[in-house]
C-alpha positions in Angstrom: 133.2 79.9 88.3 129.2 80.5 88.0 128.3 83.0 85.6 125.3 84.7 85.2 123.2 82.3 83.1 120.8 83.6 79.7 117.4 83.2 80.8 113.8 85.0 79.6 112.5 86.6 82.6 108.5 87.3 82.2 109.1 90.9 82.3 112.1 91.4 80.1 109.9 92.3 77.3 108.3 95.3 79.6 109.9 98.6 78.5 112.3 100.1 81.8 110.4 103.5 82.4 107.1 101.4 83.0 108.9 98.6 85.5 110.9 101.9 87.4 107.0 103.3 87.5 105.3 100.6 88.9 108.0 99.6 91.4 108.7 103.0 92.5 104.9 103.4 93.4 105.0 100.0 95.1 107.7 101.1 97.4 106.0 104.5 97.6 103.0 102.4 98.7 104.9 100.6 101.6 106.7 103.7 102.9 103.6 105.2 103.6 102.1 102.0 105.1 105.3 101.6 107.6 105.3 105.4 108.4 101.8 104.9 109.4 101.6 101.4 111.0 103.7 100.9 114.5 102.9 100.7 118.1 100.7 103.7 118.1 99.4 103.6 114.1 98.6 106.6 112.5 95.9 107.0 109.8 96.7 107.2 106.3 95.5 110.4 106.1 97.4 111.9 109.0 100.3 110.7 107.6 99.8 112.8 104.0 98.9 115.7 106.2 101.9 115.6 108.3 104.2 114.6 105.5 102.6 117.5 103.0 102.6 120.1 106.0 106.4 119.9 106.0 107.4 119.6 102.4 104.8 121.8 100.7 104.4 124.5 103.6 101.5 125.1 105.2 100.0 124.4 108.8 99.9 121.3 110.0 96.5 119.7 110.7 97.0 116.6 112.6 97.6 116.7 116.5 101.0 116.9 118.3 101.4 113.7 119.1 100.7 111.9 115.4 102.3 115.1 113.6 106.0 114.3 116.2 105.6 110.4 115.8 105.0 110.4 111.5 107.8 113.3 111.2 110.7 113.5 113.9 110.7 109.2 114.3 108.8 106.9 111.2 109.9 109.3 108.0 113.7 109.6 109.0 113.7 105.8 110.1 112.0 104.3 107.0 113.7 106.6 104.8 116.8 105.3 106.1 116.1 101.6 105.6 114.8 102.4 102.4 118.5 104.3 101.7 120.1 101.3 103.3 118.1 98.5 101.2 118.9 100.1 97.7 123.2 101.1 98.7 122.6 97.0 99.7 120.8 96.1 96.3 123.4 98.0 94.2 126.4 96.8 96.4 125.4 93.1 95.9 125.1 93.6 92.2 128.3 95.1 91.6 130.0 92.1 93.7 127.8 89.4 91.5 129.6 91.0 88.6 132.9 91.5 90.0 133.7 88.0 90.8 131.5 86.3 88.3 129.6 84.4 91.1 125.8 84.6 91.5 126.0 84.3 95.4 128.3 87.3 96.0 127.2 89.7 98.7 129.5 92.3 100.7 130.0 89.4 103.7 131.4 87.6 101.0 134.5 89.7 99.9 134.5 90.7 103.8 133.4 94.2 103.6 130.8 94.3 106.6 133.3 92.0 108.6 135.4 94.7 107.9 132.7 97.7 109.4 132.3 95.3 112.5 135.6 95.9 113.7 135.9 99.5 113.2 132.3 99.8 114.6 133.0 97.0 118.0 136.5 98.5 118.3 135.0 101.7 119.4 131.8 100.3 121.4 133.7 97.8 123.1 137.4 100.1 123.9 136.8 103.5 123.2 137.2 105.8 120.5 140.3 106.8 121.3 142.1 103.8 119.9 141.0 104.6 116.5 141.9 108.4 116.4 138.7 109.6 118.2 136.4 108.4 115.2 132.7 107.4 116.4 131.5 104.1 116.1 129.8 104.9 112.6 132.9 106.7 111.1 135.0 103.8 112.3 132.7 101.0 110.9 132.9 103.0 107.2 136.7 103.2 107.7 136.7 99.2 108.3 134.7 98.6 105.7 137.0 100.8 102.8 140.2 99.2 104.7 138.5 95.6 104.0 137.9 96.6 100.3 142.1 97.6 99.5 142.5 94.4 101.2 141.0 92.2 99.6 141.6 93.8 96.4 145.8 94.6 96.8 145.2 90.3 97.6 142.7 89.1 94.3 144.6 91.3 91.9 141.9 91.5 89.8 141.5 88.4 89.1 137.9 87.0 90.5 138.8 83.4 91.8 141.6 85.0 93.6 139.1 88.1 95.1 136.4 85.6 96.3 139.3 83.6 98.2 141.0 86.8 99.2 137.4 88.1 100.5 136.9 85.1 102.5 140.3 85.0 104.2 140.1 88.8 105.2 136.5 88.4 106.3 137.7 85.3 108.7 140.4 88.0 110.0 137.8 90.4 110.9 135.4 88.3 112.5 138.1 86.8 114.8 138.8 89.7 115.6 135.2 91.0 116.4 134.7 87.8 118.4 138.2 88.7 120.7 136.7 91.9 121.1 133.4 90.7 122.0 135.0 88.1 124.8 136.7 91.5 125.9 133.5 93.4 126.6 132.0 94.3 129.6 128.3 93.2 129.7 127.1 96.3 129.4 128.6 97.0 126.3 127.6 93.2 124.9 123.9 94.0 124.1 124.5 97.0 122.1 127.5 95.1 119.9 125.4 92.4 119.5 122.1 94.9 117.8 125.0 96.9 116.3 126.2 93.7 114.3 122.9 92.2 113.8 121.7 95.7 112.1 118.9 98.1 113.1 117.7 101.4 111.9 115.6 102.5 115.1 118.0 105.4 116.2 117.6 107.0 112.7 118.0 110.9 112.8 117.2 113.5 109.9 121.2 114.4 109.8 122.0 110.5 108.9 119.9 110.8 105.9 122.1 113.7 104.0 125.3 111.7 103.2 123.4 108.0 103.0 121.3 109.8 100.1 124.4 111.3 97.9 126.1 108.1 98.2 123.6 105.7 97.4 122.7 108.1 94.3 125.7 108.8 92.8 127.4 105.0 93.3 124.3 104.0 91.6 124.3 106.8 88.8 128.1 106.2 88.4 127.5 102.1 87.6 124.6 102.7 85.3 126.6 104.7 83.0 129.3 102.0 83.3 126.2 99.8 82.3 127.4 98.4 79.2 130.7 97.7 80.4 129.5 95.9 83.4 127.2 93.8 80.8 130.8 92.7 78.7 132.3 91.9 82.3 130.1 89.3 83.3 130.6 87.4 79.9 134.3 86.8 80.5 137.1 88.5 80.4 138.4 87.5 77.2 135.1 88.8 75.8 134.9 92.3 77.8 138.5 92.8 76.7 137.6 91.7 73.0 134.9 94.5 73.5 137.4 96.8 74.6 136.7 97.2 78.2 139.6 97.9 80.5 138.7 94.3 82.9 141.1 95.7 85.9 140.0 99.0 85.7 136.6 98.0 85.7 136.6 96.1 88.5 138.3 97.8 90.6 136.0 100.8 89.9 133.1 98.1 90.7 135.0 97.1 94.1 135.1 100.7 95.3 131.6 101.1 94.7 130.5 98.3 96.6 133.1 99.1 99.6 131.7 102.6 99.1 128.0 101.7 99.6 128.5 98.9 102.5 130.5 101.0 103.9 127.9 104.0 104.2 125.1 101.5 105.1 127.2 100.1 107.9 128.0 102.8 109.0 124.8 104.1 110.2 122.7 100.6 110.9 125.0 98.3 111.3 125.6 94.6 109.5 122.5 93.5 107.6 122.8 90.2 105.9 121.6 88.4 102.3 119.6 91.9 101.2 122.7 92.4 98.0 122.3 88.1 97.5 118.3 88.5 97.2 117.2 91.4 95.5 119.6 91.2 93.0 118.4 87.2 92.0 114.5 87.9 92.8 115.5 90.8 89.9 116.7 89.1 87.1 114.2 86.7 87.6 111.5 89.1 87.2 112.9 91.7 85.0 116.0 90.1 82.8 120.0 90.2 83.5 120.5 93.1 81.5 122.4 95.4 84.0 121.0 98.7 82.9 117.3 97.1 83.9 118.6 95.1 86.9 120.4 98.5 88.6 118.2 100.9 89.1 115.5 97.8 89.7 117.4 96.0 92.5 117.7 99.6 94.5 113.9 99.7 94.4 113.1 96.9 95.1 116.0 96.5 98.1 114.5 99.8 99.5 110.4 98.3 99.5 112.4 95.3 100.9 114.1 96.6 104.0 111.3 99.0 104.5 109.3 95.8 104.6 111.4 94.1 106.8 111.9 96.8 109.4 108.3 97.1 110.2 108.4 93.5 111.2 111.0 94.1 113.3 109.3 97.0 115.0 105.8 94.9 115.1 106.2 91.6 115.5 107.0 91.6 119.3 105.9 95.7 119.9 106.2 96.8 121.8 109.9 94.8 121.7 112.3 95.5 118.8 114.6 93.1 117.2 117.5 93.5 115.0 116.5 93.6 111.1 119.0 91.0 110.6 117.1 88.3 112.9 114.4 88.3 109.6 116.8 88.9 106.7 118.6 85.6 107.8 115.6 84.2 108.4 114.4 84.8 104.8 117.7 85.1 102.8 119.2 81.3 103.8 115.8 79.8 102.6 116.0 81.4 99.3 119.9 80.5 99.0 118.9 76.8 99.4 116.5 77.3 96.6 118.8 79.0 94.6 121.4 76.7 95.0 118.8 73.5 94.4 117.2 75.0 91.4 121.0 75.8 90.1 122.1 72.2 90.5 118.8 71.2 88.9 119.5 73.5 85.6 122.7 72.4 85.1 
């Protein structure tokens, strides 16, 4: 099993209020650029006057048509992918520490899998089969079902939840692909963006339950911090440091099933974002899970942020699925990952 290795990052030694400074503005700095830059961009300074207008009061002073494109579409929509990138982040962290294994991620212990079919179940034969739940309800329900699954299965124990993961994630996706061969074209098109992941319907109403759930998951693990630090040295060591192991993970389980979940839920299956950030943050910043936690959800928000305006941009007026470009830039960087581990060890 591959744990977590030592290693100096060159920004260990920076205190963590300075490094959640800096990165917060950075992502602050890209929010604004994607709110602003689209099919039809909208100057920077539009885009504070809009923005201010409806947070601070006041009249507005850009025109209709800039003031209804920054506010009702590009503030909910990269607020969302921002919401979606950090639950992502955090979920992929709590898995790399659950199971002990640097290339966890929630496909891995068959969470999003899991949404799929509660999401392509309802898209693909009606919301009546699952108790009248929308497609977004049933993809959170699929993903929390996945999660007692796999962990009623692993026990625990982490070899036995990465093998339990895998098997409940091939049931899933079987199952996704019989419901997929079951479709009518019609409904084909909008399965496939739905599994591929997209935040383009956003709405203002989405963003209320995304936001408590990302924040309190990610409040609740960083005052398990220190435990979560004793987990990933073994569990002979956590338990010498009296931390309950089970307990412990299955508190760290839930969290992740919580977060996918949510994020699922309202855009759909987006891939390698909790493998990434996580890595690209303890290289940067240290393993130390009380720096790497509130870090990762930063810098997973600037990410997907980031990645959604190429989605929107690259063939505009076209859009494509965020996934398309997280693939695209998550399998190169788990070949790395895996060459520079074998080349360490």
């Amino acid at each position: 099993m591959t744990r977590h290795r030592a290693q100096t990052a060159p920004l260990h030694f920076v205190p963590l209020p300075a490094c959640l400074a800096v990165t917060g503005a950075g992502l602050v700095a890209v929010m604004l650029i994607a709110i602003g830059v689209g099919s039809v961009s909208v100057p920077l300074g539009d885009v504070w006057r809009v923005i201010g207008s409806h947070v601070l009061g006041g009249t507005a002073t850009a025109d209709p048509v800039s003031e209804q494109i920054v506010w009702d579409f590009r503030v909910p929509r990269v607020l969302l992918a921002a919401l979606c990138g950090a639950g992502l982040a955090v979920a992929g962290v709590l898995l790399q520490a659950l199971i002990l294994n640097p290339l966890a991620e929630p496909y891995v212990l068959g969470l999003v899998p899991g949404a799929s079919v509660g999401a392509v179940l309802v898209i693909t034969v009606g919301a009546g089969v699952v108790g009248g739940l929308s497609a977004s309800s049933a993809a959170f329900a699929g993903a929390m079902l996945a999660g007692a699954a796999v962990f009623a299965l692993g026990r625990a124990a982490p070899a036995r939840l990465v093998l339990s993961g895998v098997a409940v994630g091939y049931v899933f996706l079987a199952a996704t692909s019989y419901l997929q061969l079951q479709a009518n074209p019609g409904d084909l098109r909008q399965v496939m963006f739905w599994l591929m992941g997209s935040v383009a319907g956003a709405r203002w109403d989405q963003l209320g339950l995304v936001t408590a759930v990302v924040i309190a998951a990610t409040a609740a693990v960083l005052l398990a911090g220190r435990r979560v630090n004793a987990l990933v040295t073994g569990d002979e060591t956590a338990t010498a440091l009296g931390v309950d192991v089970r307990r412990t993970r299955l508190l760290l389980l839930v969290l992740a099933a919580l977060l996918t979940g949510t994020v699922c839920a309202v855009a759909g299956g987006i891939s390698f974002v909790g493998l990434m950030v996580p890595h690209v943050t303890r290289l940067a910043f240290g393993v130390d899970h009380r720096r790497v936690l509130p870090l990762s959800a930063l810098l997973g928000a600037g990410y997907l942020v980031l990645v959604d305006l190429l989605s929107r941009t690259v063939d505009a007026p076209n859009e494509l699925p965020i996934g398309i470009f997280t693939a695209a830039f998550g399998a190169p960087f788990l070949i790395w990952l895996m060459r520079r581990d074998r080349t360490e060890s």
